[in-house]
PDB file of N, CA, C, O and CB in Angstrom:
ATOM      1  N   UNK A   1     -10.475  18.955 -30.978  1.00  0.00           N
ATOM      2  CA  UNK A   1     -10.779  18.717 -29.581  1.00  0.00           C
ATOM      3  C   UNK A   1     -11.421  19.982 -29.019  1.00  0.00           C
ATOM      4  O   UNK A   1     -10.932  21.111 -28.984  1.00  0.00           O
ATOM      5  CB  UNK A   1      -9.498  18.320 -28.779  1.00  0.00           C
ATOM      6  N   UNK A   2     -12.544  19.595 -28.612  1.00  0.00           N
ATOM      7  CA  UNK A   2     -13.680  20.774 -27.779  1.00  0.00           C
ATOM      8  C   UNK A   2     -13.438  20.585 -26.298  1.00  0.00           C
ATOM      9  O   UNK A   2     -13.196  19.539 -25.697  1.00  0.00           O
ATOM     10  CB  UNK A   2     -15.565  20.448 -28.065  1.00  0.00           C
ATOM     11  N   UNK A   3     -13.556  21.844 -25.827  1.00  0.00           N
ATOM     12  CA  UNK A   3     -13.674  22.446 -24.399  1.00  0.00           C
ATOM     13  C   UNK A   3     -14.951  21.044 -23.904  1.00  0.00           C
ATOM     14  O   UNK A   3     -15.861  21.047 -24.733  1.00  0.00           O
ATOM     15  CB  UNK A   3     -14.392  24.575 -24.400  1.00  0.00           C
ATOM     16  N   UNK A   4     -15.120  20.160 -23.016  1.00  0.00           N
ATOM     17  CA  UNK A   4     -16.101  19.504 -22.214  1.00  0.00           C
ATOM     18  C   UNK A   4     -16.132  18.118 -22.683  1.00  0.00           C
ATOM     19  O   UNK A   4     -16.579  17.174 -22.031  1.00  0.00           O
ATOM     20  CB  UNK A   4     -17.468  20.164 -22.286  1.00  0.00           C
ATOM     21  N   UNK A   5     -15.399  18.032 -24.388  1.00  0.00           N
ATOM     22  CA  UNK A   5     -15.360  16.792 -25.140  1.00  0.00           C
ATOM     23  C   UNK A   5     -15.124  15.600 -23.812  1.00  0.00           C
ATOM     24  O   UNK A   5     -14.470  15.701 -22.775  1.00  0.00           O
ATOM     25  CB  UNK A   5     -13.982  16.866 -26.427  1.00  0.00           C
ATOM     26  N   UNK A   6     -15.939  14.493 -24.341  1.00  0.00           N
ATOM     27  CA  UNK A   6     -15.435  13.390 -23.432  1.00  0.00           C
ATOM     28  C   UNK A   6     -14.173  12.547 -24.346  1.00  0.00           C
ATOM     29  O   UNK A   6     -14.147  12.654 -25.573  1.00  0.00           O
ATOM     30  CB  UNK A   6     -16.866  12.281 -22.985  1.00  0.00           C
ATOM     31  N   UNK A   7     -13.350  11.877 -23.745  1.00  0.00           N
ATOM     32  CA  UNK A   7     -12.328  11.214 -24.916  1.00  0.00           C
ATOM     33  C   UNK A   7     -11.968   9.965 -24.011  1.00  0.00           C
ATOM     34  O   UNK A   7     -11.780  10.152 -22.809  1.00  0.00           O
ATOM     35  CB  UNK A   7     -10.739  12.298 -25.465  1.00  0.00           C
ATOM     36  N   UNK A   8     -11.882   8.877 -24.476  1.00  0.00           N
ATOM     37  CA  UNK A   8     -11.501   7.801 -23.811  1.00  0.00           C
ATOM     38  C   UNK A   8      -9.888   7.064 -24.556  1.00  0.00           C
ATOM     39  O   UNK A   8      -9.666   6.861 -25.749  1.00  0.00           O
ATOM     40  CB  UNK A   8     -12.910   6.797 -23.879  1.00  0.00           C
ATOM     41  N   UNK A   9      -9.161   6.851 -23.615  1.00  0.00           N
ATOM     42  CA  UNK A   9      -7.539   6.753 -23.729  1.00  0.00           C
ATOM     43  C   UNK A   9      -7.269   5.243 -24.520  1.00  0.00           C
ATOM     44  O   UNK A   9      -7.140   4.209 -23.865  1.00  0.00           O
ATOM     45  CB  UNK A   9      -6.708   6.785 -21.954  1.00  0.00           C
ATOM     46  N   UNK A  10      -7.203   5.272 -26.066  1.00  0.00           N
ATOM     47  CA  UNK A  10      -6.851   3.850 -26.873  1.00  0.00           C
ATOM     48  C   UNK A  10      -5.575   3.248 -26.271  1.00  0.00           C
ATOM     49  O   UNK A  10      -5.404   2.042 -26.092  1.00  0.00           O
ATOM     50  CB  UNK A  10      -6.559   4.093 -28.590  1.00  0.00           C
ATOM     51  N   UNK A  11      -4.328   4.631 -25.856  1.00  0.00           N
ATOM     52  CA  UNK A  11      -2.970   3.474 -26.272  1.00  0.00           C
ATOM     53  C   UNK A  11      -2.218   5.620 -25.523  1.00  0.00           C
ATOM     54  O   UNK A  11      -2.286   6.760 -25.983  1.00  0.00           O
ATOM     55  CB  UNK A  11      -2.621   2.431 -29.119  1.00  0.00           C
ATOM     56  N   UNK A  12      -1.756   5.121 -24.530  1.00  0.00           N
ATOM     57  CA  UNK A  12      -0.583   6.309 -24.032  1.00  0.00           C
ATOM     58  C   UNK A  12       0.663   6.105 -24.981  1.00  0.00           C
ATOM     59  O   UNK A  12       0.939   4.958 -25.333  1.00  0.00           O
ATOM     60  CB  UNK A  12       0.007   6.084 -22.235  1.00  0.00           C
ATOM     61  N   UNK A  13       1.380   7.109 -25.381  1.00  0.00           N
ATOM     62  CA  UNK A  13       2.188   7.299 -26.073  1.00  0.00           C
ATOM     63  C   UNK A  13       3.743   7.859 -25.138  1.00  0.00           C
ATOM     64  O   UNK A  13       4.909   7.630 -25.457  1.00  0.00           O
ATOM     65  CB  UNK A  13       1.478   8.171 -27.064  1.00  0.00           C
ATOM     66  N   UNK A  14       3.205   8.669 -23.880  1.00  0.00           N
ATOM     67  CA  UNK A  14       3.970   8.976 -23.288  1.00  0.00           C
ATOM     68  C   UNK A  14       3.790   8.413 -22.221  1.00  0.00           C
ATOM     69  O   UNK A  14       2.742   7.773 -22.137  1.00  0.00           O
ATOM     70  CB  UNK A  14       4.117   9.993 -23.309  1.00  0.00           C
ATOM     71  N   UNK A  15       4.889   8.430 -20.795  1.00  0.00           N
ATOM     72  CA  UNK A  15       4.869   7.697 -19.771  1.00  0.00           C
ATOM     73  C   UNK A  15       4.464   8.822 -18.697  1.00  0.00           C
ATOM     74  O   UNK A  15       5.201   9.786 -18.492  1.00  0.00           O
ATOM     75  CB  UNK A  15       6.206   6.902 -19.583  1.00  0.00           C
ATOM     76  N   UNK A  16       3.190   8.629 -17.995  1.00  0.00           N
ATOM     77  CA  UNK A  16       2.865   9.857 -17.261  1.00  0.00           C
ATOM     78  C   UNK A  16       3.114   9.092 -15.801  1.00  0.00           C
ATOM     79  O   UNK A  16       3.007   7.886 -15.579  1.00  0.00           O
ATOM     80  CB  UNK A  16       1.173  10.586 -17.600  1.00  0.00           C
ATOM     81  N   UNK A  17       3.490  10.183 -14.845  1.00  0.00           N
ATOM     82  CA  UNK A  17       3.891   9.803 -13.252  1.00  0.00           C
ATOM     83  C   UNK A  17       3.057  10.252 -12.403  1.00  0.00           C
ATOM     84  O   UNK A  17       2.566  11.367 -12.574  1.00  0.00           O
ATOM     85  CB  UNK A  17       5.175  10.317 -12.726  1.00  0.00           C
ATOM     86  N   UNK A  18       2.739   9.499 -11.349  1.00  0.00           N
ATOM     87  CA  UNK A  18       1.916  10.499 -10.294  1.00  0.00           C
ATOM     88  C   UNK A  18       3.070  10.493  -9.311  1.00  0.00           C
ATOM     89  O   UNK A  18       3.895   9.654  -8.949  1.00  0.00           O
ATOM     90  CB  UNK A  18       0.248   9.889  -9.555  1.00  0.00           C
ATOM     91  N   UNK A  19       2.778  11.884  -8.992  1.00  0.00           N
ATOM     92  CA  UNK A  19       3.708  12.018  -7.689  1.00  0.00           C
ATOM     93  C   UNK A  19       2.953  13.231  -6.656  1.00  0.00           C
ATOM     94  O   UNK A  19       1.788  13.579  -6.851  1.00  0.00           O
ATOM     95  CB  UNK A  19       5.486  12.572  -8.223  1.00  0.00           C
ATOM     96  N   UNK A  20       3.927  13.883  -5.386  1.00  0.00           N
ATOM     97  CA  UNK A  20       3.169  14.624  -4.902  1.00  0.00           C
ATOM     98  C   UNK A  20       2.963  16.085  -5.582  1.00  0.00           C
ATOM     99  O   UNK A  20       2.469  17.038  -4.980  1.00  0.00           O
ATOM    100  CB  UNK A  20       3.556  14.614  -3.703  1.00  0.00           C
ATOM    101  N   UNK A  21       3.287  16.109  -6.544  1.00  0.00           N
ATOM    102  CA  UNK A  21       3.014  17.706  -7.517  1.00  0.00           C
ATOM    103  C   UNK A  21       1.751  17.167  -8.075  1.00  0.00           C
ATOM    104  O   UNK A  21       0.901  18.047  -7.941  1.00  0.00           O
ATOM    105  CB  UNK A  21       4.366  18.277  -9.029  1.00  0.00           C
ATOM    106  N   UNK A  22       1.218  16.055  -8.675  1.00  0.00           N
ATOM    107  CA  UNK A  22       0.490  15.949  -9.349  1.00  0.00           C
ATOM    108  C   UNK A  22      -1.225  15.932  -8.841  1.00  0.00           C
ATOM    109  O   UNK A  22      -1.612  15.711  -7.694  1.00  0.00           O
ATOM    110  CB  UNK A  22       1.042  15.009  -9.907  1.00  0.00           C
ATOM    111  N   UNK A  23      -1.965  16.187  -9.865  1.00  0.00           N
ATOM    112  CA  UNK A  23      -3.459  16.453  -9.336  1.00  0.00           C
ATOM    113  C   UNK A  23      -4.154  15.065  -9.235  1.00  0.00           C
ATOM    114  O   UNK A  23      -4.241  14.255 -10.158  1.00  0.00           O
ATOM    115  CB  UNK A  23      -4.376  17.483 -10.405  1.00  0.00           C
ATOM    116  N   UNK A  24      -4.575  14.934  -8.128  1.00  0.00           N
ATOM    117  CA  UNK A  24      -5.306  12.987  -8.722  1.00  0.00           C
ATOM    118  C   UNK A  24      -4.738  12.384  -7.527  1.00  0.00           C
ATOM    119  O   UNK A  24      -4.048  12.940  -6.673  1.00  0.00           O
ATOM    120  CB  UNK A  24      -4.465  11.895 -10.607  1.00  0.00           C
ATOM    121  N   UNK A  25      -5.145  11.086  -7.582  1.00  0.00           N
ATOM    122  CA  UNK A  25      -5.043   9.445  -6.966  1.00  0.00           C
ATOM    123  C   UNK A  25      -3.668   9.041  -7.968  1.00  0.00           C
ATOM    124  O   UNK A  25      -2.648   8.603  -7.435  1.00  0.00           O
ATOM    125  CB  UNK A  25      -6.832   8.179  -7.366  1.00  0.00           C
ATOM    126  N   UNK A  26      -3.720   9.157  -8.864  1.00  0.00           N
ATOM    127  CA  UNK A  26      -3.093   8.319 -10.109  1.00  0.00           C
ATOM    128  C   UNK A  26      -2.439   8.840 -11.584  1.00  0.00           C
ATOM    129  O   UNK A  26      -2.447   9.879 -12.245  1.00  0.00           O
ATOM    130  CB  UNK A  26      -4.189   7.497 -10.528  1.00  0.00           C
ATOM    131  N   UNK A  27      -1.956   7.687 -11.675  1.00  0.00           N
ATOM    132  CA  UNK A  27      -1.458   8.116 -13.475  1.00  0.00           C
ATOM    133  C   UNK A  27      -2.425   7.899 -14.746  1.00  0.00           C
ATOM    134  O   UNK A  27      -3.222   6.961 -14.724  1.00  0.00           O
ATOM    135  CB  UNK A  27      -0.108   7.094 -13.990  1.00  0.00           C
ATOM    136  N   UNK A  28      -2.376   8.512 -15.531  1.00  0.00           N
ATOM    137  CA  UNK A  28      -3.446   8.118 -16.573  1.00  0.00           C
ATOM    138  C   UNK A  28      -3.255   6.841 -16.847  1.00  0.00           C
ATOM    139  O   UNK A  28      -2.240   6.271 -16.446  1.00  0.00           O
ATOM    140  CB  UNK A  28      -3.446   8.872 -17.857  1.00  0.00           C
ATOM    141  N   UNK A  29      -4.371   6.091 -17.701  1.00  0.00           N
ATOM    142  CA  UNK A  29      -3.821   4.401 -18.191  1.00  0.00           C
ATOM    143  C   UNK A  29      -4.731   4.220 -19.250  1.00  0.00           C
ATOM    144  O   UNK A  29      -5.899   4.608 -19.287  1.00  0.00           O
ATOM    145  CB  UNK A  29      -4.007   2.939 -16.942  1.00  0.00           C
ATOM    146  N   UNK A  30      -3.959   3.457 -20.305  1.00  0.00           N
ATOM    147  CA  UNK A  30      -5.436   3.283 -21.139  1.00  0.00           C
ATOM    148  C   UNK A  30      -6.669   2.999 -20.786  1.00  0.00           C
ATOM    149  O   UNK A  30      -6.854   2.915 -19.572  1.00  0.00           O
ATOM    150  CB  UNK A  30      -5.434   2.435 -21.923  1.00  0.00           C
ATOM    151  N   UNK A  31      -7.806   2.779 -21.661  1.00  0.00           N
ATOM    152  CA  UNK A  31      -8.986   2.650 -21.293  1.00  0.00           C
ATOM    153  C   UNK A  31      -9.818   3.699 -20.522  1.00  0.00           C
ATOM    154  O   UNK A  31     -11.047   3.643 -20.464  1.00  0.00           O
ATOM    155  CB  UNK A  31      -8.923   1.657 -20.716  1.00  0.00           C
ATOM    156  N   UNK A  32      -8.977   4.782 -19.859  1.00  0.00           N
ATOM    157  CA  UNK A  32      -9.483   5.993 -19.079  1.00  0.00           C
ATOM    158  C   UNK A  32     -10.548   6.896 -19.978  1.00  0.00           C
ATOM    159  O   UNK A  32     -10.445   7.144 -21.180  1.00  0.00           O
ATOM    160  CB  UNK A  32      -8.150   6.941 -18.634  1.00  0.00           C
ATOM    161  N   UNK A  33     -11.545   7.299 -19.118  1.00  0.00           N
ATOM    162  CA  UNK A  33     -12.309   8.155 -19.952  1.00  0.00           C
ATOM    163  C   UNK A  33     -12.278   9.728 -19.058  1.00  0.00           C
ATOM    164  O   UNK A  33     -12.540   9.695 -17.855  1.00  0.00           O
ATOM    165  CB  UNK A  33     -13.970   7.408 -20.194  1.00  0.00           C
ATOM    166  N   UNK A  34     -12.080  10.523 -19.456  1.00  0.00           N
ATOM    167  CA  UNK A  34     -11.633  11.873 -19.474  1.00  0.00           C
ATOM    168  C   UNK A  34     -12.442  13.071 -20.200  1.00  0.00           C
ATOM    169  O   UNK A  34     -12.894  13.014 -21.344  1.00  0.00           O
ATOM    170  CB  UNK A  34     -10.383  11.794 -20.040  1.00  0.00           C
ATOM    171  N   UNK A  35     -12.521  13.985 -19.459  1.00  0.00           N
ATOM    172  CA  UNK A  35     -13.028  15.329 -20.134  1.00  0.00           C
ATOM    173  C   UNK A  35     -12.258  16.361 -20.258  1.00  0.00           C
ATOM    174  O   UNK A  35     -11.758  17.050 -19.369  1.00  0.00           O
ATOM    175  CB  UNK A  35     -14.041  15.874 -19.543  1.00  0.00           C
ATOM    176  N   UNK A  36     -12.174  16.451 -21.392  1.00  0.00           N
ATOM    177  CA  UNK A  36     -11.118  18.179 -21.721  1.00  0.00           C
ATOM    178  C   UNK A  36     -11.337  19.174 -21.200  1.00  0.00           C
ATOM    179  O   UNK A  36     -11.852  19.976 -21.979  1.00  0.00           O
ATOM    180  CB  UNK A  36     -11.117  18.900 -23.023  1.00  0.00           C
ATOM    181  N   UNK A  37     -11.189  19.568 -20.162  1.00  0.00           N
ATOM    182  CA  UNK A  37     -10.934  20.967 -19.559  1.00  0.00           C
ATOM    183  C   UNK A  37     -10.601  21.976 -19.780  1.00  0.00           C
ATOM    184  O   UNK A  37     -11.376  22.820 -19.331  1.00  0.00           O
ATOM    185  CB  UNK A  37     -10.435  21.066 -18.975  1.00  0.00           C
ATOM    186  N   UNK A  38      -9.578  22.452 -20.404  1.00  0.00           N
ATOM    187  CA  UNK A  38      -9.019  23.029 -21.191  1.00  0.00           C
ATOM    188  C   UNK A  38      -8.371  23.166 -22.358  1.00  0.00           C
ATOM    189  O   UNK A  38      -7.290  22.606 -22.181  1.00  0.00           O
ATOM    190  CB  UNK A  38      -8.722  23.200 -20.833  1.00  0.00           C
ATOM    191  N   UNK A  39      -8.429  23.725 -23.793  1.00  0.00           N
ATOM    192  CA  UNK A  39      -7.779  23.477 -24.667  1.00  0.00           C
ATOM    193  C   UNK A  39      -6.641  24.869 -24.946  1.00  0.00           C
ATOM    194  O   UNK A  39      -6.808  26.035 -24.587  1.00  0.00           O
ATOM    195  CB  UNK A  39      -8.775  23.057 -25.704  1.00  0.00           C
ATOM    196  N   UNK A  40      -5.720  24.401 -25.542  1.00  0.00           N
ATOM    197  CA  UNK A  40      -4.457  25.602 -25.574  1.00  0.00           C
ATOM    198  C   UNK A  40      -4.161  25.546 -27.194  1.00  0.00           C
ATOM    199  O   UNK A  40      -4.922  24.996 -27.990  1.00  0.00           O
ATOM    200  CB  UNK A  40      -2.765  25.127 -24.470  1.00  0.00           C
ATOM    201  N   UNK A  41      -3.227  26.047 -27.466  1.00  0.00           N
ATOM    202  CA  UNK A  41      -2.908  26.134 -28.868  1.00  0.00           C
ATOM    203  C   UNK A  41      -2.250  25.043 -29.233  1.00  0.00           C
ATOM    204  O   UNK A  41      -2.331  24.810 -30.439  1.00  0.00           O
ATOM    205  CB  UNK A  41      -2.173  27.243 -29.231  1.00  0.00           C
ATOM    206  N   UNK A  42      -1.474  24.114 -28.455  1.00  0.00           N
ATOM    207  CA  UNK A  42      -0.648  23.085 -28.704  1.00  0.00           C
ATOM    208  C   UNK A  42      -0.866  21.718 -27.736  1.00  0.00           C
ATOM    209  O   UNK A  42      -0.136  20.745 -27.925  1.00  0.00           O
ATOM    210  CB  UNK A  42       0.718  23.673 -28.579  1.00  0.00           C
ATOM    211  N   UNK A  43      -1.852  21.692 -26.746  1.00  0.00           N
ATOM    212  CA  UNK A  43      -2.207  20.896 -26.062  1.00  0.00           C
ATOM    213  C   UNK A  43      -4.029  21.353 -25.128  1.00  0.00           C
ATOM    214  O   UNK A  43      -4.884  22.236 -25.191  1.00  0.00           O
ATOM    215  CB  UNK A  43      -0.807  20.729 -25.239  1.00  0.00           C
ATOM    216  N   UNK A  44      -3.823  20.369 -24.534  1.00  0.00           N
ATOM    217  CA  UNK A  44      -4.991  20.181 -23.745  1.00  0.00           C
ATOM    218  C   UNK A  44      -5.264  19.371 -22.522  1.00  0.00           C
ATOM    219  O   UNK A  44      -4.978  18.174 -22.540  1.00  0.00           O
ATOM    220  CB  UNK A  44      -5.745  19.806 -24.478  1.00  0.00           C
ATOM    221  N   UNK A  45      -5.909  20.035 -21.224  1.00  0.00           N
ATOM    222  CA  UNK A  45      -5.805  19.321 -20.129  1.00  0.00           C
ATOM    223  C   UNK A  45      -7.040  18.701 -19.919  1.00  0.00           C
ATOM    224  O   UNK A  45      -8.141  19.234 -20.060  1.00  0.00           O
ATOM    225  CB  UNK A  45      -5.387  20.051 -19.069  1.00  0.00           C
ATOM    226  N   UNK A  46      -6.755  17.286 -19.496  1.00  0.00           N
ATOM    227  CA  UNK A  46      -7.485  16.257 -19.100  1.00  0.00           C
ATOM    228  C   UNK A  46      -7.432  15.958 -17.257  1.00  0.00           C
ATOM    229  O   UNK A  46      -6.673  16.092 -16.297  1.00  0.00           O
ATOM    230  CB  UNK A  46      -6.892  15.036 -20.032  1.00  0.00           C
ATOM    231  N   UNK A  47      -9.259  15.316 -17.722  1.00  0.00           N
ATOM    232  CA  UNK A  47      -9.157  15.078 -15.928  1.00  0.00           C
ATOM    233  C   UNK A  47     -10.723  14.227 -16.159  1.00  0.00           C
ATOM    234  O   UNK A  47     -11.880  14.377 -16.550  1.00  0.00           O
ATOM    235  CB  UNK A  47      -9.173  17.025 -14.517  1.00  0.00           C
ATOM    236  N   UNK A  48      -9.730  13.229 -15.578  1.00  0.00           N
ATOM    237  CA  UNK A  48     -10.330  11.944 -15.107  1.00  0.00           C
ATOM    238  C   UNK A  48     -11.119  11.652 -13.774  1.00  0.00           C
ATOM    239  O   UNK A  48     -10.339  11.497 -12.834  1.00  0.00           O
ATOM    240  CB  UNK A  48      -9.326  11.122 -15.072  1.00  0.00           C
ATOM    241  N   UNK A  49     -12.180  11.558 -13.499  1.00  0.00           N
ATOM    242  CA  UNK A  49     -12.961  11.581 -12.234  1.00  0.00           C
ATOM    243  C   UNK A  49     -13.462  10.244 -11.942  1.00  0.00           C
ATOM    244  O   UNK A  49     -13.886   9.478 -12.807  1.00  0.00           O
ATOM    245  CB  UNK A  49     -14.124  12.552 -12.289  1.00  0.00           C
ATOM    246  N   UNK A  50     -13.407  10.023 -10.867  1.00  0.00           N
ATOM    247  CA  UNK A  50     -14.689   8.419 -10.408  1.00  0.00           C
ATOM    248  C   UNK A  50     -15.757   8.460 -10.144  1.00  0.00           C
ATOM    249  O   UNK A  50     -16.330   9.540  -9.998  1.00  0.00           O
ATOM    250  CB  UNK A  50     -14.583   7.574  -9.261  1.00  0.00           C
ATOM    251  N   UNK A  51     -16.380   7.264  -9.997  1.00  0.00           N
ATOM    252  CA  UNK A  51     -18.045   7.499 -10.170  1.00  0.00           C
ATOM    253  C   UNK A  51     -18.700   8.885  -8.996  1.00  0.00           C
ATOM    254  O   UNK A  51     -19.799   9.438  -8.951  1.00  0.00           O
ATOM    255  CB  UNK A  51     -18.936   5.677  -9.648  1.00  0.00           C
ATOM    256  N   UNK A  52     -17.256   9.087  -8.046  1.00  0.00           N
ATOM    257  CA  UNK A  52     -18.460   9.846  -7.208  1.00  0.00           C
ATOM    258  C   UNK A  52     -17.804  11.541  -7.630  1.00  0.00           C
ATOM    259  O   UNK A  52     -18.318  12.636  -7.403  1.00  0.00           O
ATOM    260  CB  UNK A  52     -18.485   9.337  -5.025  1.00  0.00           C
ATOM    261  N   UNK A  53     -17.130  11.366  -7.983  1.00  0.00           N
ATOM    262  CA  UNK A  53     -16.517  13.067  -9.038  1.00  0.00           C
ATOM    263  C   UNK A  53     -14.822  13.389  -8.715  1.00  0.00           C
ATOM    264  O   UNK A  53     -14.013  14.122  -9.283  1.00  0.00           O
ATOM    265  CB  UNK A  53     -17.603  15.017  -8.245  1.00  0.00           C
ATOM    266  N   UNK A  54     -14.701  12.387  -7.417  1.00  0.00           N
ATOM    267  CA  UNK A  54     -13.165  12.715  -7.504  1.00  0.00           C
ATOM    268  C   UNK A  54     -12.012  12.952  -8.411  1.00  0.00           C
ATOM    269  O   UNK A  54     -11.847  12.148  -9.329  1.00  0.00           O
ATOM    270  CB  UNK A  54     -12.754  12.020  -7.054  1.00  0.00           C
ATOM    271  N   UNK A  55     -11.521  13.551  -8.329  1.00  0.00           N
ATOM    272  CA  UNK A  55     -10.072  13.356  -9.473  1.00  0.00           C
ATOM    273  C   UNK A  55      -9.427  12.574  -9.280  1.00  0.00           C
ATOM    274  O   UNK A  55      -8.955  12.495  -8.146  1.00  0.00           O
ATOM    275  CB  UNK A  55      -9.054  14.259  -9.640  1.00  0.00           C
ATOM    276  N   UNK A  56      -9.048  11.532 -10.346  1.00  0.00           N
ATOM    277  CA  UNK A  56      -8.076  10.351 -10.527  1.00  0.00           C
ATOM    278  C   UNK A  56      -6.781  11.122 -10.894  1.00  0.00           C
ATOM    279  O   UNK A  56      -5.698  11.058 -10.313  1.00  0.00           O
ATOM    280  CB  UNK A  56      -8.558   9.192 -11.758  1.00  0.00           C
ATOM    281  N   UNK A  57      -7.087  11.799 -11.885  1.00  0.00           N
ATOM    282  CA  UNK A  57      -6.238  12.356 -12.330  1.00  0.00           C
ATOM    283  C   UNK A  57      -6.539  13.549 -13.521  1.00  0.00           C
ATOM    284  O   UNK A  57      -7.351  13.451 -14.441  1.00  0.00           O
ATOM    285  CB  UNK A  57      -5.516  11.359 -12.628  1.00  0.00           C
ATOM    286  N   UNK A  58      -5.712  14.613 -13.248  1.00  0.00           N
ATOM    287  CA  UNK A  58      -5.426  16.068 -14.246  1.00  0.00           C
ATOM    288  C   UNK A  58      -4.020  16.087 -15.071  1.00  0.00           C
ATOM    289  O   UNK A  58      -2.933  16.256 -14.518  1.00  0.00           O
ATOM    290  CB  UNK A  58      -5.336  17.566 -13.177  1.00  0.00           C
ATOM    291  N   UNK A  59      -4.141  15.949 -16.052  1.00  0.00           N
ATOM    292  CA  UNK A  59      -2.619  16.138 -17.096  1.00  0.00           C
ATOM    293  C   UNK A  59      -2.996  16.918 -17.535  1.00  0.00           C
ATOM    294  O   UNK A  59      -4.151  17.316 -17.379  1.00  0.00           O
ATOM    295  CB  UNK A  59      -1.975  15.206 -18.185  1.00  0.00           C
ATOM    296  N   UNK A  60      -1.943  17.537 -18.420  1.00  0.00           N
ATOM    297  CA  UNK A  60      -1.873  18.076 -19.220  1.00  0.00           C
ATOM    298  C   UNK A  60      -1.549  17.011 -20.767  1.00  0.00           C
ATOM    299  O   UNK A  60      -0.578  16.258 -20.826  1.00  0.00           O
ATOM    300  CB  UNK A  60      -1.026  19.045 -18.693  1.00  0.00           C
ATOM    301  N   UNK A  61      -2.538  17.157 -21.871  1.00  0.00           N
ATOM    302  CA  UNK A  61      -1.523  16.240 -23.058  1.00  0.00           C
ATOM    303  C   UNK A  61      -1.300  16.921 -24.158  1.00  0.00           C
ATOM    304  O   UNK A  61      -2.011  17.845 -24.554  1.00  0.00           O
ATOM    305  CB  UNK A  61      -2.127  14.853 -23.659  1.00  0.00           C
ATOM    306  N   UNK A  62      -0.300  16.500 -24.706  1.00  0.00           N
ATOM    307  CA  UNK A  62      -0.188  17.088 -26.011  1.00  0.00           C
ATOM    308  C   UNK A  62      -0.785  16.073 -27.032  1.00  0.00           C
ATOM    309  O   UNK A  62      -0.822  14.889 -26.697  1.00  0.00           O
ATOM    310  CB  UNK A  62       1.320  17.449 -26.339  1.00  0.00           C
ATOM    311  N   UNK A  63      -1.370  16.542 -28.552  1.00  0.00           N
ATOM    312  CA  UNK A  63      -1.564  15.490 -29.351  1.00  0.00           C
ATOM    313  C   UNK A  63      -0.669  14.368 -29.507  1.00  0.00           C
ATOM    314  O   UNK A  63      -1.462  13.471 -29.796  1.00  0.00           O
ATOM    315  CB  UNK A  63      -1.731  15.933 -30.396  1.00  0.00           C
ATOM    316  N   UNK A  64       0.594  13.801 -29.497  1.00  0.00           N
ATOM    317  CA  UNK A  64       1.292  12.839 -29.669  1.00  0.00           C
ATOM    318  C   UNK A  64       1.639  12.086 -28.625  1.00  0.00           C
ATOM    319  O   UNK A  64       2.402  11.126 -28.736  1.00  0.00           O
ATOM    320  CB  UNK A  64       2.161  13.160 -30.220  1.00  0.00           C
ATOM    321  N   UNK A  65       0.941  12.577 -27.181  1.00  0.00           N
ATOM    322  CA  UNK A  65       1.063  11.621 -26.402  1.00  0.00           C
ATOM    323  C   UNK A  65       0.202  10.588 -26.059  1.00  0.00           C
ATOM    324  O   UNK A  65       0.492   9.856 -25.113  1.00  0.00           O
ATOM    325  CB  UNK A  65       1.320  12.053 -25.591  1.00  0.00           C
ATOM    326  N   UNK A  66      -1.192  10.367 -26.931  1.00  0.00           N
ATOM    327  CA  UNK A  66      -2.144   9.264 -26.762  1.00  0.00           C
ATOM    328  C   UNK A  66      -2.840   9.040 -27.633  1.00  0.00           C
ATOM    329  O   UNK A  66      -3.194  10.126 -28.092  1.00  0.00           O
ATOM    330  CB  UNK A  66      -2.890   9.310 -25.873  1.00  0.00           C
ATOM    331  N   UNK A  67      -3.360   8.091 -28.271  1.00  0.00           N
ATOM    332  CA  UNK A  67      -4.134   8.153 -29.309  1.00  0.00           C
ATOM    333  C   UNK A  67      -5.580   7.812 -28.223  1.00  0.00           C
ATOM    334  O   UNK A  67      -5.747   6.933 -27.378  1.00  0.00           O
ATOM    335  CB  UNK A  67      -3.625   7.007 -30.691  1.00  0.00           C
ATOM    336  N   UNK A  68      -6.534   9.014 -28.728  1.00  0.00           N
ATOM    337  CA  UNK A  68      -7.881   9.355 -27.659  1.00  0.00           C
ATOM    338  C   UNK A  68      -9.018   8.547 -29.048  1.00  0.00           C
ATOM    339  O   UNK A  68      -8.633   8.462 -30.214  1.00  0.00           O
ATOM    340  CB  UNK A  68      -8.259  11.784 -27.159  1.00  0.00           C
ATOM    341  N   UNK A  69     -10.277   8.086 -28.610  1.00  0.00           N
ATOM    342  CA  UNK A  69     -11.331   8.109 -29.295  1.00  0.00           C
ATOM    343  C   UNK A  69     -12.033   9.148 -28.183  1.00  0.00           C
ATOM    344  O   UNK A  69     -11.864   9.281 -26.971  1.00  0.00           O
ATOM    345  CB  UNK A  69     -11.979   6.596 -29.656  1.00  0.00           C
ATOM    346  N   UNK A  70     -12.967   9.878 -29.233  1.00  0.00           N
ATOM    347  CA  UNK A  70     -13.964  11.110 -28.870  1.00  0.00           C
ATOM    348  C   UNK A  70     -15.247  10.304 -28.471  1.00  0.00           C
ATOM    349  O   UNK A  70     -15.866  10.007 -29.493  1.00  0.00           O
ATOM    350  CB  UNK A  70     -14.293  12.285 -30.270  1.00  0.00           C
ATOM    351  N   UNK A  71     -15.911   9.808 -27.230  1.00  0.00           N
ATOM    352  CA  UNK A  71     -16.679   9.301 -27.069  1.00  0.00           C
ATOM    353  C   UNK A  71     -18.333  10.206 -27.129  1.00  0.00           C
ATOM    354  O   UNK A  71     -19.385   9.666 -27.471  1.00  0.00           O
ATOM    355  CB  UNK A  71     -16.153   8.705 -26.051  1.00  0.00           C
ATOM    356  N   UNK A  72     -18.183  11.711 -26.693  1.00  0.00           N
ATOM    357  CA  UNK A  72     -18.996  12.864 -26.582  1.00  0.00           C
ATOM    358  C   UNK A  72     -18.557  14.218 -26.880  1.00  0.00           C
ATOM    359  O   UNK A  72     -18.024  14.804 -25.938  1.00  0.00           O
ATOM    360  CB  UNK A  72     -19.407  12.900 -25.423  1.00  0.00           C
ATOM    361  N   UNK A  73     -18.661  14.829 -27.951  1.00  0.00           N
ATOM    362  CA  UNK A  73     -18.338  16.287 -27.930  1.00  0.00           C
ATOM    363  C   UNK A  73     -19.482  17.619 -27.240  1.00  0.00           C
ATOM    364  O   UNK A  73     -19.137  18.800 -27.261  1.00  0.00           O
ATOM    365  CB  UNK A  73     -18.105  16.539 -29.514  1.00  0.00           C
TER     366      UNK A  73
END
């Protein structure tokens, strides 16, 4: 997983919440398409935007919480 990669969400593995700590409109959901923002040694943050650039949503994921297809690296 590359820094800008686009990745679109097959199947969540973990149960993510939106609340008022969180960045976004929303919770991730499958089918979401997302750009990696950041990568770390053990995870990587995602953030989901709408057609006009808003944030839906910013997580953080680890590899075992979604199975991603790489749509753009």
């Amino acid at each position: 997983m590359k820094q800008y990669s686009v990745v679109r969400i097959k199947r969540l593995k973990k149960q993510f919440e939106h609340s008022d700590l969180t960045v976004g409109t929303r919770a991730p959901r499958a089918g979401d398409v997302a750009t990696v923002v950041d990568v770390y040694d053990d995870a990587f943050d995602l953030e989901c935007s709408d057609d006009d650039g808003s944030t839906l949503w910013l997580e953080l994921f680890r590899p075992d919480d979604a199975d991603l297809d790489i749509v753009s690296i």
